[in-house]
N, C-alpha and C positions, 0 to 999 in steps of 0.2 A: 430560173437561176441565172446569175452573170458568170458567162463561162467563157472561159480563151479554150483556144482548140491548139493542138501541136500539129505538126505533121503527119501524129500518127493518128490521129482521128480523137484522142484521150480527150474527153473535156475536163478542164479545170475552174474552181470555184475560185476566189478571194476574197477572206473575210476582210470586214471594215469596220476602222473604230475600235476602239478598249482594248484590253490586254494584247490581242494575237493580232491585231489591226498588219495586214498584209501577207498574210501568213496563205499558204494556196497550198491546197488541198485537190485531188481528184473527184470529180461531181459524183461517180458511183460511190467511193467512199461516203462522202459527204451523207447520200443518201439514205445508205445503208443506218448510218449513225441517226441523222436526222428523227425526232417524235415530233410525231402531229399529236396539237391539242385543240379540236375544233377545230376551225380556219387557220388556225397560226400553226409554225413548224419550227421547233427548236432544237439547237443541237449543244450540249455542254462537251466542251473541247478543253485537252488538256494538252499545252508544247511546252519540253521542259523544265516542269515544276509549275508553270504560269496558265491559270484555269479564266474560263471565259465564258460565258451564255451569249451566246448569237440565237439569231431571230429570223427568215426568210420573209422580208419588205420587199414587196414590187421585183421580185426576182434578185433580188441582192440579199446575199449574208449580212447582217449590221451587227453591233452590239447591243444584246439589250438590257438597255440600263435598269435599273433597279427601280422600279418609281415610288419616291419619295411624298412623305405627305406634304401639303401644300403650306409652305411658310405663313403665317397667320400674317395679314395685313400690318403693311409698317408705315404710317402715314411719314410724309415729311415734313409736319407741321412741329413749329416748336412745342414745349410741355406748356401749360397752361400756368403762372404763375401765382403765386397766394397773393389773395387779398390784404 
C-alpha cells in the first residue's frame, strides 16, 4: 500500500482518481474495509454522499473504472459513394 506515516507511527493511505481522488484514509481502516477477490482487493467507499470502487494496483488505492465494452471499429475512410 502507498502510505505516508505521521509522527505518531499511524499509517495513511490516498486514494487516486475518480470520485474521492485524494481523499486519505488510515491503512488499518482501509484494511479492515478492504475485499479480496482472488489476487485483486477492493474497497467501495462512501465520503459524503460521493461513492467510489477503488482497486489495490502495485501498492496504490486507484479508481476502478468500470470496463466498458470495446467501441466497434471506426475506420477513417470516406463512405464509399453510388455508382
Amino acid at each position: 500500500m502507498d502510505h505516508d506515516t505521521t509522527p505518531s507511527g499511524e499509517g495513511f493511505v490516498t486514494l487516486y482518481a475518480g470520485p474521492l481522488d485524494g481523499l486519505v484514509l488510515t491503512a488499518a481502516h482501509l484494511d479492515r474495509m478492504a475485499q479480496d477477490h482472488g489476487s485483486e482487493r477492493y474497497c467501495l467507499l462512501t465520503n459524503r454522499g460521493v461513492t467510489g470502487l477503488y482497486q489495490e494496483v502495485d501498492g496504490r488505492w486507484v479508481y476502478a473504472t468500470p470496463h466498458l465494452p470495446a467501441a466497434p471499429d471506426q475506420s477513417t475512410d470516406q463512405p464509399e459513394e453510388p455508382a
